[in-house]
C-alpha positions as CSV (number, residue, x, y, z in Angstrom):
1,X,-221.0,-138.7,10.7
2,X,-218.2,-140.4,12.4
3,X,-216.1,-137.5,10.9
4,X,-217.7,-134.9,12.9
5,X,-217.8,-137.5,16.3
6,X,-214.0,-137.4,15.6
7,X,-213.5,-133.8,15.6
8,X,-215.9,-133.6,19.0
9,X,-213.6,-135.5,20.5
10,X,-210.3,-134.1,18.8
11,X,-211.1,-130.9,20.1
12,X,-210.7,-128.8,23.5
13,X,-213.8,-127.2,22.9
14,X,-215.8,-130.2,22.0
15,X,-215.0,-132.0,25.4
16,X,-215.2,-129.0,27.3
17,X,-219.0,-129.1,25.7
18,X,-219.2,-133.1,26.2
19,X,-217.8,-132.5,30.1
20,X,-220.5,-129.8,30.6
21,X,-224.0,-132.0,29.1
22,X,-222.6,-134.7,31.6
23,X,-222.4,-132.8,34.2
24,X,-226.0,-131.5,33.3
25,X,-227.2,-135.2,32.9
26,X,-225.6,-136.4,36.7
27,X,-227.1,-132.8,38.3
28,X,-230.5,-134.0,36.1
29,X,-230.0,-138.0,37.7
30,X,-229.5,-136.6,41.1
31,X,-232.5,-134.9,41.1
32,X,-230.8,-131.4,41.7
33,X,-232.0,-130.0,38.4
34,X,-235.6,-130.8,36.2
35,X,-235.4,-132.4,32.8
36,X,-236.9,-129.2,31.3
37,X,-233.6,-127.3,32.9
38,X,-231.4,-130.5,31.6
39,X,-233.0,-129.9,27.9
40,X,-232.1,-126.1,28.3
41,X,-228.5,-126.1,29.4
42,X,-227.7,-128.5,27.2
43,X,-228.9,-126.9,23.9
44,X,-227.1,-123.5,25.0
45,X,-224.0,-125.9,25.6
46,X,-224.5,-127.0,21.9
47,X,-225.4,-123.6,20.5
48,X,-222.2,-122.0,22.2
49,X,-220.2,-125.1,20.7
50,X,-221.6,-124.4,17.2
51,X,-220.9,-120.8,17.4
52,X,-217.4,-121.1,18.5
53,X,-216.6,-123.8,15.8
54,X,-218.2,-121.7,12.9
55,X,-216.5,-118.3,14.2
56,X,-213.2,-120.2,14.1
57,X,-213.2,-121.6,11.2
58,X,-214.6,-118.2,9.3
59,X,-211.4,-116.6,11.2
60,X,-209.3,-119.6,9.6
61,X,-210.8,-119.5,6.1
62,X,-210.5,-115.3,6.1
63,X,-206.8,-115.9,7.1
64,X,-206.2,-118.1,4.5
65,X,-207.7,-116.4,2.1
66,X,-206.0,-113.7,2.6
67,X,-202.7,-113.3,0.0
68,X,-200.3,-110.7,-0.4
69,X,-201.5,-107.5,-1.9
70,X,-204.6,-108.1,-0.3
71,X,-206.3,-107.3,3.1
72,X,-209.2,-109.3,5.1
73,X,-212.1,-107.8,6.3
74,X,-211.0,-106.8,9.5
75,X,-208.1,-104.5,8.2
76,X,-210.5,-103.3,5.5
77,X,-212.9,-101.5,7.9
78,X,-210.3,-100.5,10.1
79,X,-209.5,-98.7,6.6
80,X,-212.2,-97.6,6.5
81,X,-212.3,-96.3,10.1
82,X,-209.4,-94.4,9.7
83,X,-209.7,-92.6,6.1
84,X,-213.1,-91.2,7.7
85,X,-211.3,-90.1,10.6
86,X,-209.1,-88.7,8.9
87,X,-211.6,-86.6,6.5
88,X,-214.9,-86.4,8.9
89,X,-215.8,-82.7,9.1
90,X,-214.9,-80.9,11.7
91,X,-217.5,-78.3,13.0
92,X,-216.4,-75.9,15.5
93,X,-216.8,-75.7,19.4
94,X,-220.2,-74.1,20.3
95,X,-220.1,-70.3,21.5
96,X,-219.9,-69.9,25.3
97,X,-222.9,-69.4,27.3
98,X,-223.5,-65.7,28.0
99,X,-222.9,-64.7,31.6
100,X,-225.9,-64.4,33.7
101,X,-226.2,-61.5,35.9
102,X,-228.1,-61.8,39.2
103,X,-229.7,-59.0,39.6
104,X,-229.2,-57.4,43.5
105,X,-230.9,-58.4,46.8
106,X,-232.7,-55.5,47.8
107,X,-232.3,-54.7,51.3
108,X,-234.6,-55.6,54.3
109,X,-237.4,-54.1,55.0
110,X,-237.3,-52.9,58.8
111,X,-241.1,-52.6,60.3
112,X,-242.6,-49.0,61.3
113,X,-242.7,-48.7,64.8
């Protein structure tokens, strides 16, 4: 446990996130926000922590498990990507509309005197 309160405090992101749930708990003490609001902000503070921390470190682990001869997932489907690009059928342009022809205006009728 003391581990992980280590790391919170090690990291940019994990003060930026301790900074932010105390700024939450003075607004909640001064009365400017309810508890119910306090409760909120403060578990999307932790979620967005706990996502940034586990995307990180599955960038970090596909980096380093990466080796020579080998490519991540990233460069994989970009692979992919590009050999179906590369082979996608191409079907051709659709014909032109045909022209429309308006047919004349007859001319005005003039009244019988």
């Amino acid at each position: 446990m003391f581990g992980a309160l280590k790391d919170l405090w090690a990291s940019e992101r994990g003060i930026v996130a301790i900074a932010l749930i105390g700024a939450a708990t003075v607004l909640a003490g001064m009365s400017v926000i309810s508890a119910d609001q306090w409760l909120d902000y403060s578990k999307w503070i932790f979620v967005t922590y706990v996502a940034g921390k586990t995307v990180t470190t599955a960038a970090a682990t596909i980096g380093a498990n990466t080796r020579e001869g080998q490519t991540n997932m990233i460069d994989g489907l970009f692979g992919m990507l590009k050999t179906y690009m590369e082979h996608r059928p191409v079907h051709p342009p659709p014909a032109p509309p045909a022209p429309v022809t308006v047919p004349p205006t007859p001319p005005p009728v003039t009244p019988l005197s």
